[in-house]
C-alpha positions in Angstrom: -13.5 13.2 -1.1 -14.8 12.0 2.3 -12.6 10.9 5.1 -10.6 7.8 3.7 -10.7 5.1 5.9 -10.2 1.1 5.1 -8.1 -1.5 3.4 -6.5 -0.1 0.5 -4.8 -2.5 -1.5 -0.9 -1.2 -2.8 -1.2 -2.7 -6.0 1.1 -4.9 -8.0 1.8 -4.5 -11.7 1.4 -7.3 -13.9 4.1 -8.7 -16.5 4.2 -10.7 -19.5 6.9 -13.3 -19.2 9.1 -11.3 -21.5 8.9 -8.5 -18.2 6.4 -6.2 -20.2 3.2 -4.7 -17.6 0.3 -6.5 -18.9 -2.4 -4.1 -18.8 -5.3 -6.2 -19.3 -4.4 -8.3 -16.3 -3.7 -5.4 -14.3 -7.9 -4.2 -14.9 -8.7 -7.8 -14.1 -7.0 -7.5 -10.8 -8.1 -4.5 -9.8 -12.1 -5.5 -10.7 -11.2 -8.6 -8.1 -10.1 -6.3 -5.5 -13.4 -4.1 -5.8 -15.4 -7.0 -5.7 -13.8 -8.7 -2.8 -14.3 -5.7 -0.7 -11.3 -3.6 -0.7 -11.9 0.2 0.2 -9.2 1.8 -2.1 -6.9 1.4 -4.4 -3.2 2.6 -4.8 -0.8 1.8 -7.9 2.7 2.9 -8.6 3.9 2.0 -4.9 6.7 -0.3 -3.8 4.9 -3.3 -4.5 3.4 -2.0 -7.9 7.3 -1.6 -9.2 7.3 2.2 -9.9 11.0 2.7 -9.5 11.7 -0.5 -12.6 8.7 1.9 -15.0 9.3 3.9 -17.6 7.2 7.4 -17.6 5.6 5.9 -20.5 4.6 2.8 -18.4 3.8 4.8 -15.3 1.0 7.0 -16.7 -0.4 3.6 -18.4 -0.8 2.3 -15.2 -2.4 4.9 -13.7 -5.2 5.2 -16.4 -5.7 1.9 -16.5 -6.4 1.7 -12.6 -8.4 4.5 -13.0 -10.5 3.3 -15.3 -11.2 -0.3 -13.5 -11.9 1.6 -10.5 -14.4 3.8 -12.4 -15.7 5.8 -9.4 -16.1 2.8 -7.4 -13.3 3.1 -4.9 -10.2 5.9 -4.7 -7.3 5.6 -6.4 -4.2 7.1 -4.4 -1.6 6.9 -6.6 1.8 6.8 -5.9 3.7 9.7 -7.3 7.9 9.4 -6.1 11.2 9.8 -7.7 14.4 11.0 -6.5 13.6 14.7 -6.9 11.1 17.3 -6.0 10.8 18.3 -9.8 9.8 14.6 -10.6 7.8 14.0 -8.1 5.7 16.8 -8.7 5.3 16.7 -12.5 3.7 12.8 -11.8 1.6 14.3 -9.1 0.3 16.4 -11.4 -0.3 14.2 -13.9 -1.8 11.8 -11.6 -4.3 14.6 -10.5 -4.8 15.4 -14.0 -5.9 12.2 -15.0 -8.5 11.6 -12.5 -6.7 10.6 -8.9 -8.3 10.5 -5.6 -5.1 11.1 -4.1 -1.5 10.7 -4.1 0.7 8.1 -2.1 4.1 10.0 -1.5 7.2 8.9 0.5 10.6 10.6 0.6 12.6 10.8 -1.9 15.1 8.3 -2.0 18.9 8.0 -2.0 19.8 11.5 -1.9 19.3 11.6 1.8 17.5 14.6 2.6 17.7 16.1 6.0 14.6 17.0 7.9 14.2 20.8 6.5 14.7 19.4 3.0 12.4 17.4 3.4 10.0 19.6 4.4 10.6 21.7 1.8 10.2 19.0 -0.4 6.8 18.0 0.3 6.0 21.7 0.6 6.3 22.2 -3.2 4.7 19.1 -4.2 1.3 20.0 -2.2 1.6 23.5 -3.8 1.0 22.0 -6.7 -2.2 19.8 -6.4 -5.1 20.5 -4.8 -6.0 16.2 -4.1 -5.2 14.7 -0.7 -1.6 13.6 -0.3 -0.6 10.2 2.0 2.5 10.5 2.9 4.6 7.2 2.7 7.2 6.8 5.5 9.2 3.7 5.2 13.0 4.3 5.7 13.9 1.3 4.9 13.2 1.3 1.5 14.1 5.4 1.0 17.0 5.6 3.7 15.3 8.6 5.9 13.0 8.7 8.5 9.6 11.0 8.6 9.6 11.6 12.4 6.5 12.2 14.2 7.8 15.4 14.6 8.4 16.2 11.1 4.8 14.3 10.3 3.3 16.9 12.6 4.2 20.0 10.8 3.4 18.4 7.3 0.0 17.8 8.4 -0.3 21.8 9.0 0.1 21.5 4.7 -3.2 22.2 2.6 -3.3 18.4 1.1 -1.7 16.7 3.7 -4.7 14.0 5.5 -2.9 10.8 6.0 0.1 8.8 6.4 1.0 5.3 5.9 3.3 4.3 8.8 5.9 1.2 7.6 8.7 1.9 10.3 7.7 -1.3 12.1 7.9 0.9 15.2 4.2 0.4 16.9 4.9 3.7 18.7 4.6 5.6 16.3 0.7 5.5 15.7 0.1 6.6 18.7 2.5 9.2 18.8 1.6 11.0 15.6 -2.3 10.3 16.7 -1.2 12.5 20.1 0.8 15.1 18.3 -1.2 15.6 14.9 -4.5 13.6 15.4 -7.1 16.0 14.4 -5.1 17.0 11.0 -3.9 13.4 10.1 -5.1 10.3 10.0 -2.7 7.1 10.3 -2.6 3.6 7.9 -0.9 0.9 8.9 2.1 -0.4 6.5 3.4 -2.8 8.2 1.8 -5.9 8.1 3.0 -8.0 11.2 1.9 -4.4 13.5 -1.7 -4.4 11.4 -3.8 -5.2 14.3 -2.0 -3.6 16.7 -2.0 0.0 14.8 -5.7 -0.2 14.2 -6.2 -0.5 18.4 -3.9 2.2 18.7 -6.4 4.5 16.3 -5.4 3.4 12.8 -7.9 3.5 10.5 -7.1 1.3 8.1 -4.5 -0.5 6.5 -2.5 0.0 3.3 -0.5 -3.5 2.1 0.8 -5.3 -1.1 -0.7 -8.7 0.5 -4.0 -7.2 -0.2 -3.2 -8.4 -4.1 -3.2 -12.2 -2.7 -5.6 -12.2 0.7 -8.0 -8.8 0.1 -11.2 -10.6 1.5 -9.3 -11.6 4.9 -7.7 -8.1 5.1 -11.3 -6.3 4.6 -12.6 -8.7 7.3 -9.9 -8.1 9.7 -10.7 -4.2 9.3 -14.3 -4.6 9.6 -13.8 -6.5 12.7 -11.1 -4.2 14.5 -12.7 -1.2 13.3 -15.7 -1.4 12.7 -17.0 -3.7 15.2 -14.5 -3.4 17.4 -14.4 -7.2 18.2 -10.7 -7.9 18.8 -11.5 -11.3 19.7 -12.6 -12.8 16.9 -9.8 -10.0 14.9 -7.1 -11.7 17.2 -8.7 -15.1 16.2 -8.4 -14.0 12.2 -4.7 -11.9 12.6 -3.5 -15.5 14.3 -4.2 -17.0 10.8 -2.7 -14.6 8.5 0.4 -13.9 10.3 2.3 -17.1 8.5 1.7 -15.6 5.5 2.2 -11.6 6.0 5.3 -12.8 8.0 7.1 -14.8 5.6 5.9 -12.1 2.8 7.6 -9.2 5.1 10.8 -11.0 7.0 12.0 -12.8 4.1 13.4 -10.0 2.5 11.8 -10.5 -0.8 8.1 -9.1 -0.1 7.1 -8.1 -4.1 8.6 -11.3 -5.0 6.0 -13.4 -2.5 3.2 -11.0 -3.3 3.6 -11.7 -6.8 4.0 -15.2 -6.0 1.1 -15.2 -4.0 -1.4 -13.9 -6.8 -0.3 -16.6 -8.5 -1.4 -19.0 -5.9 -4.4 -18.0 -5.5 -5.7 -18.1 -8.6 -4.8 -14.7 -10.7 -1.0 -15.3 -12.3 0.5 -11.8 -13.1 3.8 -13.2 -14.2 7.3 -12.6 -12.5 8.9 -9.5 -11.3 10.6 -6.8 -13.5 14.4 -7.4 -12.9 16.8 -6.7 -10.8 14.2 -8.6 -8.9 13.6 -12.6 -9.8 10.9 -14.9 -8.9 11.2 -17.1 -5.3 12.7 -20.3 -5.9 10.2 -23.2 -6.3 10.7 -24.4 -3.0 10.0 -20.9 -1.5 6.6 -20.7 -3.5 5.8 -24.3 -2.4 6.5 -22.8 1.5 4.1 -19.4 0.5 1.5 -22.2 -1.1 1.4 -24.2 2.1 1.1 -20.9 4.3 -1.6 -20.0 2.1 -3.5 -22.8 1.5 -3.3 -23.2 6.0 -5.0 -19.6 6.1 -7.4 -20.3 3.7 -9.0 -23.4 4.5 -10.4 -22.2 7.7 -11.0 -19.1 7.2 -13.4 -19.7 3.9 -15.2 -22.4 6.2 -15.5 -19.2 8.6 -16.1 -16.5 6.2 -19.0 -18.4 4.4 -20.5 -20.0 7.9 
């Protein structure tokens, strides 16, 4: 595979209202992502619910993806547990099945220290031969990938790119400086989106892709591609009600989720412990929304 480069949307997994993954929704989705623009796509990550799946459900997921993708974008699949063991028997599999790549953060709750860590995703890229993103958000798994750390996994065969979602805009430039010509950097945080990509990102991996993908694959084409950060200024402006309350509300696949809904593809509530926003938070996201959305179709079609 080429160079990945883009807006790859970090899929959510559609329920039933009984809390079972409706697969049919899920290829209906992922055909509306393609066809609004998007550049990639990546199941099984935090907003796709991986961690409330069975194995069962997991694979399911994956093939289905797959298969509505048919060639036409990557898949990156997300591919984490709590152990090494875990983590790579579903890399594996995902490779096996058909994956463009795999979407890998730490391991989470154990704590491992740096060296473990290391180790870690050591054994997992022994055992594909796909390109491995690596996933570093602490606040969800409870340990930091430092630059430091980031630069000696990029030395690893699979090791291309890594989705930063510390919220610290330092640290694209930093791993850029120490690991730049080995790795190359997606944004995951989506209030620091527009910052990364002038700092060298080059791209953008988000859950709100599921609700806004057209506005996300505009902003890209406009920071990165053109290089207009005018008019991407003009167009971040607008989104950031949304991303915000989706990000700093503490309930982001809840609003994404939400969001879908709002916007005219339902994919029914969260799989519990998770619950759906109260009505007067989704009439808050609808407003935010439907804001955004006014001017920038009037732009987008103009």
């Amino acid at each position: 595979m080429s160079s990945m480069r883009g807006v790859i949307a970090a899929m959510v997994t559609p329920m039933t209202a009984d809390e079972e993954i409706d697969l049919d929704k899920l290829g209906e989705i992922a055909d509306w992502l393609i066809a609004e623009g998007v550049h990639g796509l990546a199941p099984l990550g935090s907003t796709g619910e991986y961690y409330a799946l069975t194995p069962t459900e997991r694979k399911a997921v994956v093939k289905e993806t797959l298969d509505a993708a048919a060639g036409k974008v990557p898949v990156f699949v997300g591919a984490n547990a709590g152990s090494t063991r875990e983590v790579a028997e579903y890399a594996r599999q995902a490779e096996t099945l058909g994956a463009n790549g795999l979407l890998l953060a730490a391991p989470y709750y154990s704590l491992p220290t740096t060296e473990e860590l290391f180790e870690h995703f050591r054994v997992v890229d022994r055992a594909v031969s796909i390109p491995i993103m690596l996933y570093n958000y602490p606040g969800r798994t409870g340990v930091d990938m430092t630059p430091a750390l980031i630069e000696r996994l990029a030395e690893l065969e699979n090791v291309r790119y890594v989705k930063e979602s510390t919220g610290d805009i330092k640290r694209v430039s930093e791993i850029i400086r120490r690991a730049g010509d080995k790795i190359d950097v997606f944004c995951g945080c989506d209030t620091l989106a527009l910052e990364s990509m002038q700092q060298g990102a080059v791209g953008w991996v988000g859950g709100v892709v599921n609700v806004l993908p057209k506005e996300h694959v505009q902003l890209y084409e406009l920071a990165c591609e053109a290089e207009d950060f005018v008019a991407a200024k003009q167009l971040y402006d607008r989104m950031l009600p949304v991303l915000s309350m989706m990000e700093d509300d503490g309930k982001y696949t809840q609003f994404v989720k939400a969001g879908c809904a709002a916007v005219g593809h339902p994919i029914g509530p969260p799989r519990k412990p998770l619950l759906p926003p109260t009505a007067e938070e989704t009439q808050r996201l609808q407003c935010k929304i439907r804001v955004l959305k006014t001017p920038a179709e009037s732009a987008l079609s103009s």
